[in-house]
DSSP file (Angstrom, degrees, kcal/mol; ACC not computed):
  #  RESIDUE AA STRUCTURE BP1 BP2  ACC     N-H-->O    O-->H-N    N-H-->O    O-->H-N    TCO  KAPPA ALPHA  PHI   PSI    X-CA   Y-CA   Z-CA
    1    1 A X              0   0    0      0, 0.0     2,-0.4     0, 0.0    26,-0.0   0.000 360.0 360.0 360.0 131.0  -70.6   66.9   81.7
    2    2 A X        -     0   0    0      1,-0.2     0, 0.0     2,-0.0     0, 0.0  -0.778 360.0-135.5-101.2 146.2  -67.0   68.1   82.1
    3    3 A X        -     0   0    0     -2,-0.4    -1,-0.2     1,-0.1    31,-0.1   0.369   5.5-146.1 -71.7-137.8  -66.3   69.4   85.6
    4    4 A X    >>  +     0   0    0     23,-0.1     3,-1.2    24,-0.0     4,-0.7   0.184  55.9 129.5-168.6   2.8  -64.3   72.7   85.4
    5    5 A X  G >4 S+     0   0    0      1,-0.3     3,-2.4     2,-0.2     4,-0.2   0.876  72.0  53.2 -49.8 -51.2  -62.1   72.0   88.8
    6    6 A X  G >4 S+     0   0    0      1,-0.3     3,-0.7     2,-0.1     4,-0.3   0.882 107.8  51.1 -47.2 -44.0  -58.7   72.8   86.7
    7    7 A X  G X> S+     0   0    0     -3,-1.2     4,-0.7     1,-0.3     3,-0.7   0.536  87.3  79.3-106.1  11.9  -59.8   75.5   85.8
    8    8 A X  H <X S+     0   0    0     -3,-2.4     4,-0.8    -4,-0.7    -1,-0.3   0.457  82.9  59.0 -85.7   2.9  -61.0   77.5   88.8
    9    9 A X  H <> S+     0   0    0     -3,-0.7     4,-1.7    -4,-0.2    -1,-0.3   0.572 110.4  49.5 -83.4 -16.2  -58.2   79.0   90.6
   10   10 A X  H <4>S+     0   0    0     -3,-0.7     5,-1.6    -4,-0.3     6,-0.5   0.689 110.0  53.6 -75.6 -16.9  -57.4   80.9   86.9
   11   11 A X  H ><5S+     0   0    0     -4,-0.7     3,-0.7     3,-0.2    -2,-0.2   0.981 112.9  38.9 -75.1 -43.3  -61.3   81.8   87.1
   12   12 A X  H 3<5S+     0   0    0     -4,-0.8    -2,-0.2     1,-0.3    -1,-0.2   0.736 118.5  50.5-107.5 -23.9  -60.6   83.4   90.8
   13   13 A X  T 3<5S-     0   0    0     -4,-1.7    -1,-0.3    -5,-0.1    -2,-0.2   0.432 114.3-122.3 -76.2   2.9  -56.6   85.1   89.3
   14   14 A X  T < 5S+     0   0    0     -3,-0.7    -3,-0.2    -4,-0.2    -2,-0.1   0.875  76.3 131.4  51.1  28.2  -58.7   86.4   86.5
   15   15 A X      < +     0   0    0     -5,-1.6    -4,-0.2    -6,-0.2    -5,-0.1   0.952  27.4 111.9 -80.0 -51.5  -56.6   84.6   84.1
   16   16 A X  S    S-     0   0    0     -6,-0.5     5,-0.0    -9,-0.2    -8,-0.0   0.176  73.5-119.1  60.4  98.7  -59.2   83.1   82.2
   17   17 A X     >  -     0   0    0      4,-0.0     4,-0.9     2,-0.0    -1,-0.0   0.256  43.9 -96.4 -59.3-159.2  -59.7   84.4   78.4
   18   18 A X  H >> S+     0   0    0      2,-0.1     3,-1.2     3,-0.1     4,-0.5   0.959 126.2  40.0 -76.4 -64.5  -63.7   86.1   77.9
   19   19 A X  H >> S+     0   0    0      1,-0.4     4,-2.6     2,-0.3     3,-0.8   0.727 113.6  52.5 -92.0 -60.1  -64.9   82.5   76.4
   20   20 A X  H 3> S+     0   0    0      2,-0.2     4,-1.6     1,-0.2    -1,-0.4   0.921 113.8  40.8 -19.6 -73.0  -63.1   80.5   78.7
   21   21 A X  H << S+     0   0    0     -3,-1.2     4,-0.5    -4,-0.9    -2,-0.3   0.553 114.9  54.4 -86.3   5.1  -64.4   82.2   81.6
   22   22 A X  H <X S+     0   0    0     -3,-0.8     4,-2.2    -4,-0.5    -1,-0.3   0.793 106.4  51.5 -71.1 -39.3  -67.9   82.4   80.1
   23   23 A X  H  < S+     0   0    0     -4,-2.6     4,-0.4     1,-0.3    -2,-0.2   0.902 115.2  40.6 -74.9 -28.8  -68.0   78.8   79.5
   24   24 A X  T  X S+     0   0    0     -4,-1.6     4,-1.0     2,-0.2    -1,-0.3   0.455 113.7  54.1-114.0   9.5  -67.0   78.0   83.3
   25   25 A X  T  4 S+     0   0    0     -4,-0.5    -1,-0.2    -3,-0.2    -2,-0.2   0.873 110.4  46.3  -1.5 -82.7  -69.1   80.6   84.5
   26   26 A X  T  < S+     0   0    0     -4,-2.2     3,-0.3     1,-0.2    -2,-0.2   0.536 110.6  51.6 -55.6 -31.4  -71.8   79.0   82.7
   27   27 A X  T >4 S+     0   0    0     -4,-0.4     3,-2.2    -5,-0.2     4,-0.5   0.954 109.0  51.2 -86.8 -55.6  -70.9   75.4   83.9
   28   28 A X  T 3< S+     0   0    0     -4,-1.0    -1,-0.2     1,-0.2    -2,-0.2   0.271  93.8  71.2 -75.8  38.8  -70.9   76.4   87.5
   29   29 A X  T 3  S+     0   0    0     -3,-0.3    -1,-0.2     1,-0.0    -2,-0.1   0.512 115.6  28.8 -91.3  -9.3  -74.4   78.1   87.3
   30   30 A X  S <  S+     0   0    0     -3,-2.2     2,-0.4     1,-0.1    -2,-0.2   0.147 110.3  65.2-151.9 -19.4  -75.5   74.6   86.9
   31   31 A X     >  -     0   0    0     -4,-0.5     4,-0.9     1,-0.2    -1,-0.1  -0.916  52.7-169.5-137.8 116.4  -73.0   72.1   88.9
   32   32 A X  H  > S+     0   0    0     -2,-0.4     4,-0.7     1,-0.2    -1,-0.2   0.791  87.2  59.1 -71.4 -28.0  -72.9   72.6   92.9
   33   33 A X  H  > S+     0   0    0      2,-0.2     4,-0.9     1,-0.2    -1,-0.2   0.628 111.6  46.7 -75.9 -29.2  -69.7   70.3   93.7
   34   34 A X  H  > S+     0   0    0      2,-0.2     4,-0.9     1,-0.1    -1,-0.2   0.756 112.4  49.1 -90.0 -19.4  -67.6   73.0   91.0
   35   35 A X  H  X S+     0   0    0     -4,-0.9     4,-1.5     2,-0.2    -2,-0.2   0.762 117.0  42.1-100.1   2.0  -69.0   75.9   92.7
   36   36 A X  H  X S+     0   0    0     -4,-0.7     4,-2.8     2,-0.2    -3,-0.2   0.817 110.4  50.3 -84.2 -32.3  -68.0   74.5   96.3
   37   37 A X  H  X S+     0   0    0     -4,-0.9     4,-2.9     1,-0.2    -1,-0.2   0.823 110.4  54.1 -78.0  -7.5  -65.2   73.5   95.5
   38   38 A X  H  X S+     0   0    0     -4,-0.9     4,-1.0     2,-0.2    -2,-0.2   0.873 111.7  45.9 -44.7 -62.2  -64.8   77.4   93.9
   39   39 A X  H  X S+     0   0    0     -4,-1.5     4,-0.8     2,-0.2    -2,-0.2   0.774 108.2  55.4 -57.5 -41.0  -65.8   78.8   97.2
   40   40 A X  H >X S+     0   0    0     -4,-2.8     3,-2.9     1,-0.2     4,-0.8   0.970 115.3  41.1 -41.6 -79.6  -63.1   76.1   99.0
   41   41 A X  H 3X S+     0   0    0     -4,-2.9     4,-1.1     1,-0.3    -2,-0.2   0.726 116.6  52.7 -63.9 -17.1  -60.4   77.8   96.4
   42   42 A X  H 3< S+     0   0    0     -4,-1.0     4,-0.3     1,-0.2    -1,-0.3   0.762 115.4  42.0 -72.6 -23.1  -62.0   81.7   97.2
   43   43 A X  H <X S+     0   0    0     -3,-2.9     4,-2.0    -4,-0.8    -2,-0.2   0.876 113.6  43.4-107.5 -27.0  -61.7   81.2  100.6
   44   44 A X  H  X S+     0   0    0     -4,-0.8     4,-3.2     2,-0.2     5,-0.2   0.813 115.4  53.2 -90.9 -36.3  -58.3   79.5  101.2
   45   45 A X  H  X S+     0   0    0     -4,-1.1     4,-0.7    -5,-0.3    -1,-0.2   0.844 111.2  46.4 -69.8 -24.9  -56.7   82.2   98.5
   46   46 A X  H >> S+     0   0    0     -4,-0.3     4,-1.8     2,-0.2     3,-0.7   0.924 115.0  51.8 -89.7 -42.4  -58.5   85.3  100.9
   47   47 A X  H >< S+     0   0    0     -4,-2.0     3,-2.0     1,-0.2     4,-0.3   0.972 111.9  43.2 -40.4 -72.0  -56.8   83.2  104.1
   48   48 A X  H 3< S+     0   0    0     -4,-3.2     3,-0.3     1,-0.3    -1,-0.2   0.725 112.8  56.1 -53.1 -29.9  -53.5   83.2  102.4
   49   49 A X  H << S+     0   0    0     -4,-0.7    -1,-0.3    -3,-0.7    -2,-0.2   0.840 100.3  51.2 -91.4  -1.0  -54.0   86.7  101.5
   50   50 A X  S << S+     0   0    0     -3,-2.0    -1,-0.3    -4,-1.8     2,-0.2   0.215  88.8 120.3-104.4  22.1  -54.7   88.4  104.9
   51   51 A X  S    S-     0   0    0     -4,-0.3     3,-0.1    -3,-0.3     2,-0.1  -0.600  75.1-109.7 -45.0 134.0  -51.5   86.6  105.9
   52   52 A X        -     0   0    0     -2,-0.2    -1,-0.1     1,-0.1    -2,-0.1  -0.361  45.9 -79.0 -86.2 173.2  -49.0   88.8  106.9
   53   53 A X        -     0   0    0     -2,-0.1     2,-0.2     1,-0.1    -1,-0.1  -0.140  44.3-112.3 -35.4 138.3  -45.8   89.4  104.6
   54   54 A X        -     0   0    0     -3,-0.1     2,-0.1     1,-0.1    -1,-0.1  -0.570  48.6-100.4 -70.0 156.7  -43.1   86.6  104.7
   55   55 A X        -     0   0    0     -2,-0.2     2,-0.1     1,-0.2    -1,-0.1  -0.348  39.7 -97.1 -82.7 149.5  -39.8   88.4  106.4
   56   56 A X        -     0   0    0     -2,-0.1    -1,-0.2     1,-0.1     3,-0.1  -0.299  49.2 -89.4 -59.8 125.5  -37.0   89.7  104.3
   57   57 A X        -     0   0    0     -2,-0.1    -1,-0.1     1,-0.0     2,-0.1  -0.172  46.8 -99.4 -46.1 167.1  -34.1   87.6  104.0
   58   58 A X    >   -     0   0    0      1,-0.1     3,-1.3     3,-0.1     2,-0.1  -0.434  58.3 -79.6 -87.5 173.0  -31.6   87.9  106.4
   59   59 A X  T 3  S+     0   0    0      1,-0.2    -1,-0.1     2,-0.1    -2,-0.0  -0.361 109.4  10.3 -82.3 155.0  -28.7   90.1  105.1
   60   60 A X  T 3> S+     0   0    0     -2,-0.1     4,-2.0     3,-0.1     5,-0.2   0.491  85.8 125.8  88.7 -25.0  -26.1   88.5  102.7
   61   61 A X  T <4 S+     0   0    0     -3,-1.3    -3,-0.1     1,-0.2    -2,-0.1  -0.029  74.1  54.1 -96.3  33.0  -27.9   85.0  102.0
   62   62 A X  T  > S+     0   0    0      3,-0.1     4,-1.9    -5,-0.1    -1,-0.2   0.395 109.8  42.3-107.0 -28.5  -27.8   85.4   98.9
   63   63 A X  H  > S+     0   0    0      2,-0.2     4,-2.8     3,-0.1     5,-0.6   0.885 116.3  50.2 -57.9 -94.2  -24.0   85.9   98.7
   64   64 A X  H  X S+     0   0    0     -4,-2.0     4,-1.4     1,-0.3     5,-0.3   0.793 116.0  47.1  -1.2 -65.1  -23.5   83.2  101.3
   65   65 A X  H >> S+     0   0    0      1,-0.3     4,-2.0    -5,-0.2     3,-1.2   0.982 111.3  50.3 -42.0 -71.2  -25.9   80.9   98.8
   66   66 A X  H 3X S+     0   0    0     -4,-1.9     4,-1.7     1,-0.3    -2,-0.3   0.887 111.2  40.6 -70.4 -46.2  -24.3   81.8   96.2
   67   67 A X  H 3< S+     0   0    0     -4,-2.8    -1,-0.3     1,-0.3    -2,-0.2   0.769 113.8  58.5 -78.9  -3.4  -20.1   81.0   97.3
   68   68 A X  H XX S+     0   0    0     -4,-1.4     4,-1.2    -3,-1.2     3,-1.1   0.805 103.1  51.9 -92.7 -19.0  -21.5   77.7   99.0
   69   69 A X  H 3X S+     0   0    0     -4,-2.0     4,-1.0    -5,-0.3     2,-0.4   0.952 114.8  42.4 -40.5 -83.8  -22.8   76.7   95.3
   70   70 A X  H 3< S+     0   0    0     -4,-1.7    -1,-0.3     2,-0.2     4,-0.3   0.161 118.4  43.9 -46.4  10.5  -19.2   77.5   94.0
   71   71 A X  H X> S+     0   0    0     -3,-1.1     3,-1.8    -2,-0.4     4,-0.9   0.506 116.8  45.5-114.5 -81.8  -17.4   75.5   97.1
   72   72 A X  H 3< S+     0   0    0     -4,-1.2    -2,-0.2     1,-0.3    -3,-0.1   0.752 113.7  56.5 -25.1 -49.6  -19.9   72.7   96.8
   73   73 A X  T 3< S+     0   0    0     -4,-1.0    -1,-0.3     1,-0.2    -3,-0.1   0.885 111.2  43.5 -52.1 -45.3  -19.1   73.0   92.7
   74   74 A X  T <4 S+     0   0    0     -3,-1.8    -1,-0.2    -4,-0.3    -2,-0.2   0.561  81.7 100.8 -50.0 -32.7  -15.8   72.5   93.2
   75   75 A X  S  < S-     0   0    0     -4,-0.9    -4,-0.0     1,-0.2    -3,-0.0  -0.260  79.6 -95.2 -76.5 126.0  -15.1   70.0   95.4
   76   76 A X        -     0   0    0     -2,-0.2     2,-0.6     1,-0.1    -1,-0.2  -0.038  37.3-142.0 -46.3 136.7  -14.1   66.8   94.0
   77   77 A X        -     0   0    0     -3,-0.1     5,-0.1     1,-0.1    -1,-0.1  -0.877   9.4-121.6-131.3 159.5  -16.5   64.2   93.5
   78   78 A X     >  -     0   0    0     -2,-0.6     4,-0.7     1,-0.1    -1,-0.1   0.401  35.2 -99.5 -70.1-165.0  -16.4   60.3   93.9
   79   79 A X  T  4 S+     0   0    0      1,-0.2     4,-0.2     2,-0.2    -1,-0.1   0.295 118.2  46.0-111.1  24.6  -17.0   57.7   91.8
   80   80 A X  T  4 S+     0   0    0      2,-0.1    -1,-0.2     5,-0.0     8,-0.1   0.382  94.8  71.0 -91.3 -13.7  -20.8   57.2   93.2
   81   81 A X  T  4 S+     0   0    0      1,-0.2    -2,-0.2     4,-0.0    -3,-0.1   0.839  98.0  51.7 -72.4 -17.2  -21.6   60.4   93.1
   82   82 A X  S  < S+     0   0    0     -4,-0.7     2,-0.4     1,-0.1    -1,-0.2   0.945  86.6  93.3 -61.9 -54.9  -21.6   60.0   89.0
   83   83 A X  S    S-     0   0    0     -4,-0.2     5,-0.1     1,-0.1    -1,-0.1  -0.359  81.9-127.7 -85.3 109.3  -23.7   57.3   88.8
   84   84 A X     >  -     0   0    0     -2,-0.4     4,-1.3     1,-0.2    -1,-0.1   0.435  14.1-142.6   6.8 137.2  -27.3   58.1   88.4
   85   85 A X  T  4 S+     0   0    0      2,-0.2    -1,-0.2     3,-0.1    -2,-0.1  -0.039 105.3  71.5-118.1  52.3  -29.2   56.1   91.3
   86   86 A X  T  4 S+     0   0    0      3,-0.1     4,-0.4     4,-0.0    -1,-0.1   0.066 114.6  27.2 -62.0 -29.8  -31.9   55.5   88.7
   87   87 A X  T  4 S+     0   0    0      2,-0.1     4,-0.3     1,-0.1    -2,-0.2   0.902 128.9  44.1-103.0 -43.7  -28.8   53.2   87.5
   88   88 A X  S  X S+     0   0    0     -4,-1.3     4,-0.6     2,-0.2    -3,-0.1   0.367 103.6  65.2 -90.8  -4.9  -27.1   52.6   91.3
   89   89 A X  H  > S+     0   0    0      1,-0.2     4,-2.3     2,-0.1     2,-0.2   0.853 115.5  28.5 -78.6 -63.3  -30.5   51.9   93.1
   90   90 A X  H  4 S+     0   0    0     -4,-0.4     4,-0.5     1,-0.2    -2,-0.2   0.191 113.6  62.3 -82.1  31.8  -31.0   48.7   91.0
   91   91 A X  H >> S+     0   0    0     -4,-0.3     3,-1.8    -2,-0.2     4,-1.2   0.890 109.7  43.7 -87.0 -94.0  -27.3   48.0   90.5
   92   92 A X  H 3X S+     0   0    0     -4,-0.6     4,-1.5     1,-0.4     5,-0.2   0.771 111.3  57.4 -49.3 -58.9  -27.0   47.6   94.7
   93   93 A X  H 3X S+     0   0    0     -4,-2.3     4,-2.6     2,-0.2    -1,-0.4   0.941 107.3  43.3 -60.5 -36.2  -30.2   45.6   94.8
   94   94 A X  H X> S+     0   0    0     -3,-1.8     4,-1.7    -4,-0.5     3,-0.7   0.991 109.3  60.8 -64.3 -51.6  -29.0   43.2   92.6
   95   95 A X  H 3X S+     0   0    0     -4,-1.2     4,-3.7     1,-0.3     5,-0.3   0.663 106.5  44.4  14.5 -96.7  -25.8   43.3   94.6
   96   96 A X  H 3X S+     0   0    0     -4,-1.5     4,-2.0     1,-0.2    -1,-0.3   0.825 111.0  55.9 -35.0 -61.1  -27.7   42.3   97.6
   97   97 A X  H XX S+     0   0    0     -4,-2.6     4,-1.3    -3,-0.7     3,-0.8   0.909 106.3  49.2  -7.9 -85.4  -29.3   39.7   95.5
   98   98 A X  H 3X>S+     0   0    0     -4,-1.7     4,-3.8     1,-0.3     5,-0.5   0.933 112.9  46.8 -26.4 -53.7  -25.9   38.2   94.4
   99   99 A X  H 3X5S+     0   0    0     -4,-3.7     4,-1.9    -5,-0.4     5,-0.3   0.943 111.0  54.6 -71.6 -28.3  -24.6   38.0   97.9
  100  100 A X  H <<5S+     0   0    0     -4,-2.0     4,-0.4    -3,-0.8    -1,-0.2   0.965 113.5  42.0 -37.2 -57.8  -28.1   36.4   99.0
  101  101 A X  H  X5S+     0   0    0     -4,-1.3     4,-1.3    -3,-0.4     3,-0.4   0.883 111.8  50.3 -82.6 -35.1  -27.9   33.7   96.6
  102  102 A X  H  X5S+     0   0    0     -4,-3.8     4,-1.8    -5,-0.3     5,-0.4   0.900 109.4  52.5 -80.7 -36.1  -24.2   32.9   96.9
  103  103 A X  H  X<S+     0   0    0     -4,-1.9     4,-1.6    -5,-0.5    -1,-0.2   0.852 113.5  50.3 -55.4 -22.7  -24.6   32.6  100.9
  104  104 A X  H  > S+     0   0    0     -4,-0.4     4,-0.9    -3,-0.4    -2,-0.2   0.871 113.2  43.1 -82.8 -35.8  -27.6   30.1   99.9
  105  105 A X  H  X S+     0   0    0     -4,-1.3     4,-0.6     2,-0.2    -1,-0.2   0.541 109.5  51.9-120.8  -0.3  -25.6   28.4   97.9
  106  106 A X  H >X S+     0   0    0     -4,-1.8     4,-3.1    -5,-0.2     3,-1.4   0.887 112.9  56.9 -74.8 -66.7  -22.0   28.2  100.3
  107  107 A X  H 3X S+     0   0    0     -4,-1.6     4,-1.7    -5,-0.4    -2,-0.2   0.857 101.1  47.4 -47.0 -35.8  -24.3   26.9  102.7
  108  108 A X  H 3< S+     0   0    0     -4,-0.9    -1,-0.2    -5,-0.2     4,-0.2   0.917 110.0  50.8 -81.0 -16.6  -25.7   24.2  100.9
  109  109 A X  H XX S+     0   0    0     -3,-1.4     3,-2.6    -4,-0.6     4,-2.4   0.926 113.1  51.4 -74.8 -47.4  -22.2   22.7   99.6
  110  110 A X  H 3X S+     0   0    0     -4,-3.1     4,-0.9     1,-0.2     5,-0.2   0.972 113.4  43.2 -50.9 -50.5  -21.0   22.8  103.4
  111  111 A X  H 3< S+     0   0    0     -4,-1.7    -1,-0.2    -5,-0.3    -2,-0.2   0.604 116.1  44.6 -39.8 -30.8  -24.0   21.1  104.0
  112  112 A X  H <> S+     0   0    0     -3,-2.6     4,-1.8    -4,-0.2    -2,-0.2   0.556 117.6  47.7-106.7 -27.7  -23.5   18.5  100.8
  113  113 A X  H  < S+     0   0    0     -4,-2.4    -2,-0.2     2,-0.2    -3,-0.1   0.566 111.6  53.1-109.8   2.7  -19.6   18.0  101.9
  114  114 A X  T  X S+     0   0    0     -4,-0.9     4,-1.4    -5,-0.3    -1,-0.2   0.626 109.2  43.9 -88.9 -10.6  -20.7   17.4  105.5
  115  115 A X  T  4 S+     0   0    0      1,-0.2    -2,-0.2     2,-0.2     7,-0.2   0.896 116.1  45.3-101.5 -31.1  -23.0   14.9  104.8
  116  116 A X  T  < S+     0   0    0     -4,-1.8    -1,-0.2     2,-0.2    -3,-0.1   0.304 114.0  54.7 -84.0  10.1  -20.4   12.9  102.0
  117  117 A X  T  4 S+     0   0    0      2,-0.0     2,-0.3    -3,-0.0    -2,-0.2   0.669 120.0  33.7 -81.3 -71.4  -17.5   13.5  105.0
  118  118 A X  S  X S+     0   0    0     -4,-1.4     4,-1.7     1,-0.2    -2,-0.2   0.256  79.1 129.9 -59.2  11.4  -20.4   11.5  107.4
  119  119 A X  H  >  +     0   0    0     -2,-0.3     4,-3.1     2,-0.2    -1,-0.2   0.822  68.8  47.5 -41.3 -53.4  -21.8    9.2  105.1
  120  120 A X  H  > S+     0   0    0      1,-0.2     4,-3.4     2,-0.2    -1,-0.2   0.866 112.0  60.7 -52.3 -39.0  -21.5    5.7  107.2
  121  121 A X  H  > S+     0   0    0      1,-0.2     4,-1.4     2,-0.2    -2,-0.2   0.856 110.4  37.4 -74.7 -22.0  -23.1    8.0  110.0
  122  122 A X  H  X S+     0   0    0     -4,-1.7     4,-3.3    -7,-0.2    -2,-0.2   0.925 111.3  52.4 -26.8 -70.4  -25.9    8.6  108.0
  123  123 A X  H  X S+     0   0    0     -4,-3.1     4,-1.6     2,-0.2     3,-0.5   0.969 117.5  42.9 -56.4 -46.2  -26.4    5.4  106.4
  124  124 A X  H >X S+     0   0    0     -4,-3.4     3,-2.2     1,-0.3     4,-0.7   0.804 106.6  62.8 -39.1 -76.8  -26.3    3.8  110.3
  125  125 A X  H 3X S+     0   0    0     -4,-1.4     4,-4.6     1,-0.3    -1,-0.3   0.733 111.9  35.3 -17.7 -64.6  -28.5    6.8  111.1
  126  126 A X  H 3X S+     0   0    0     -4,-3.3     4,-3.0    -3,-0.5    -1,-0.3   0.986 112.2  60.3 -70.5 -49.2  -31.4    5.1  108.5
  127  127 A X  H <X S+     0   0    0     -3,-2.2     4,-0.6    -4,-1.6    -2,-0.2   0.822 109.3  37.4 -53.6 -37.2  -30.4    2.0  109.4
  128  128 A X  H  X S+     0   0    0     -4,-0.7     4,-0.5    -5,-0.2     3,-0.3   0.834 118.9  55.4 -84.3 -39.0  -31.4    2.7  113.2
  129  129 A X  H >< S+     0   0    0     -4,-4.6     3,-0.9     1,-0.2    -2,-0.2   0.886  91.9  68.9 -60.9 -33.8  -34.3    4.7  111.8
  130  130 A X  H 3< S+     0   0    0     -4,-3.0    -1,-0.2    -5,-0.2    -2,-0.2   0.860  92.6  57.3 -39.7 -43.7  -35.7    1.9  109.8
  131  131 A X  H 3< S-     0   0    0     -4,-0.6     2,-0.2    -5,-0.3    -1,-0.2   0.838 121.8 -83.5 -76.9 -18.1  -36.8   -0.2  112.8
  132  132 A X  S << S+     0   0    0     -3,-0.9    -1,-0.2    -4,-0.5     0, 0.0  -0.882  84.6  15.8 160.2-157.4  -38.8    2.6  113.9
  133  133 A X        -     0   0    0     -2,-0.2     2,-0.4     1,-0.1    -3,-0.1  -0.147  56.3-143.3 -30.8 112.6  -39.1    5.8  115.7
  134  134 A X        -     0   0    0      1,-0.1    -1,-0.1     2,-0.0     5,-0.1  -0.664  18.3-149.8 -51.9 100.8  -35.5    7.6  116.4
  135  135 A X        -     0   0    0     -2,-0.4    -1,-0.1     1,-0.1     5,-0.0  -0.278  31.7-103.7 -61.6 178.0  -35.6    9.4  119.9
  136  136 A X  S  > S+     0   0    0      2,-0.2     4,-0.7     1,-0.1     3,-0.4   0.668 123.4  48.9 -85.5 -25.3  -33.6   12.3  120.3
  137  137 A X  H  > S+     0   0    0      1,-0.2     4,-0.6     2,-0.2    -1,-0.1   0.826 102.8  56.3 -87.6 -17.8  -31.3   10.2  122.3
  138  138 A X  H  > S+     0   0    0      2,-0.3     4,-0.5     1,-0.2    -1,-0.2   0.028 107.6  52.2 -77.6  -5.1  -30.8    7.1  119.9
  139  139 A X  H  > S+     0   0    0     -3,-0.4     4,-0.6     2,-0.1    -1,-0.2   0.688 109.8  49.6-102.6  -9.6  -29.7    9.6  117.2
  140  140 A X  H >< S+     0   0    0     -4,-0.7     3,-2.0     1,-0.2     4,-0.5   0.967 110.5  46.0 -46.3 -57.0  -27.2   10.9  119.7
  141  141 A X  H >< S+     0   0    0     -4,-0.6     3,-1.8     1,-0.3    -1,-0.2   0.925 114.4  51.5 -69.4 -41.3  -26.0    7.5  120.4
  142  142 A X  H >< S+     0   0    0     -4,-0.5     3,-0.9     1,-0.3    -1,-0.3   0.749 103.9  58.8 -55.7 -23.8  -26.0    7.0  116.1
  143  143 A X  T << S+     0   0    0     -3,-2.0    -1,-0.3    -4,-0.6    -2,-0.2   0.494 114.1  35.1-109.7  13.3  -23.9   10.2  115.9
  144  144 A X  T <> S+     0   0    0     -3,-1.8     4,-1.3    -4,-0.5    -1,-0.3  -0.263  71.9 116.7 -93.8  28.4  -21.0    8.5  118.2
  145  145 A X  H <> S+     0   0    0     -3,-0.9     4,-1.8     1,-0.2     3,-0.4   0.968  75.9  62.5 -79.7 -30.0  -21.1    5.0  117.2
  146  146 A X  H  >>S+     0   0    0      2,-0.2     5,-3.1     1,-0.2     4,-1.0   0.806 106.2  39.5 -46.6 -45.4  -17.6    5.9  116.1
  147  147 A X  H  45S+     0   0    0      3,-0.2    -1,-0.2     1,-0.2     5,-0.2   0.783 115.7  50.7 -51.9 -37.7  -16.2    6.6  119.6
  148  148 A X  H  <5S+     0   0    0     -4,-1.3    -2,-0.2    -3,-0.4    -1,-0.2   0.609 106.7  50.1 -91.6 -20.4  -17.8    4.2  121.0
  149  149 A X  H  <5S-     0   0    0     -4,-1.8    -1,-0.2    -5,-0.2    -2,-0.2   0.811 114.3-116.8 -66.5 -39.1  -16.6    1.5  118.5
  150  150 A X  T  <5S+     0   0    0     -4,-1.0    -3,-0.2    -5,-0.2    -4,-0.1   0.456  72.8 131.9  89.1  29.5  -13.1    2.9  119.1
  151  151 A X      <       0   0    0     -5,-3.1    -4,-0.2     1,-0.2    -5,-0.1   0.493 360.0 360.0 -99.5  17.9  -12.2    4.2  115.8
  152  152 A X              0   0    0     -6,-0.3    -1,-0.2    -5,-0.2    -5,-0.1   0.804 360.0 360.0-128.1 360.0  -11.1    7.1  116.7
């Protein structure tokens, strides 16, 4: 069974050809969930209609409308305001992307060229870890053995 919900606010405008509105007549004689939801659309359309008029524009705002078009038409426009943001949304996200990846990837050469500047303090650094557990104060002492050697 096909419901008939589309087609009931043309049933309740009288829009509805004869056959048409025989046929969904016919259907809600027979299906209670299309003729409530009928009564829903009967009753919100009789709300709406003992509404009072909406007020007359004020006077002029259509002039007004009309020259802010033509200012607005005129007015130069940039060079985002041509491009689509169907094209400029995901332009910007990769954007952000780029700049994501390229921070990620500054940081890890700083990282790569601090540790081949510090290399000897490293290897020491494993060497003093090899004998067993590093405190937090024995890799302090690891990460001066140079001052304290005098080599600097």
């Amino acid at each position: 069974m096909r419901h008939v919900a589309s087609d009931l606010v043309a049933l309740l405008d009288g829009a509805l050809a004869d056959e048409e509105r025989a046929r969904v007549e016919a259907h809600l004689a027979g299906c209670g969930p299309c003729r409530a939801q009928r009564d829903r659309i009967a009753a919100a359309i009789g709300f709406l209609a003992s509404l009072p008029p909406p007020a007359d524009p004020a006077p002029g705002l259509e002039e007004r409308f009309q020259a802010r078009l033509a200012r607005e038409a005129d007015r130069p426009r940039g060079l985002l305001s041509r491009v689509p943001w169907r094209i400029a949304a995901p332009l910007a996200a990769a954007g952000a992307v780029a700049a994501a990846v390229a921070v990620a990837v500054v940081r890890e050469r700083r990282a790569e060229a601090f540790a081949a500047e510090h290399l000897e303090l490293f290897e020491r650094y494993e060497l003093v870890a090899s004998i067993g557990d590093v405190a937090d104060e024995d890799a302090e002492v690891v990460a001066h053995l140079d001052e304290l050697e005098g080599r600097r």
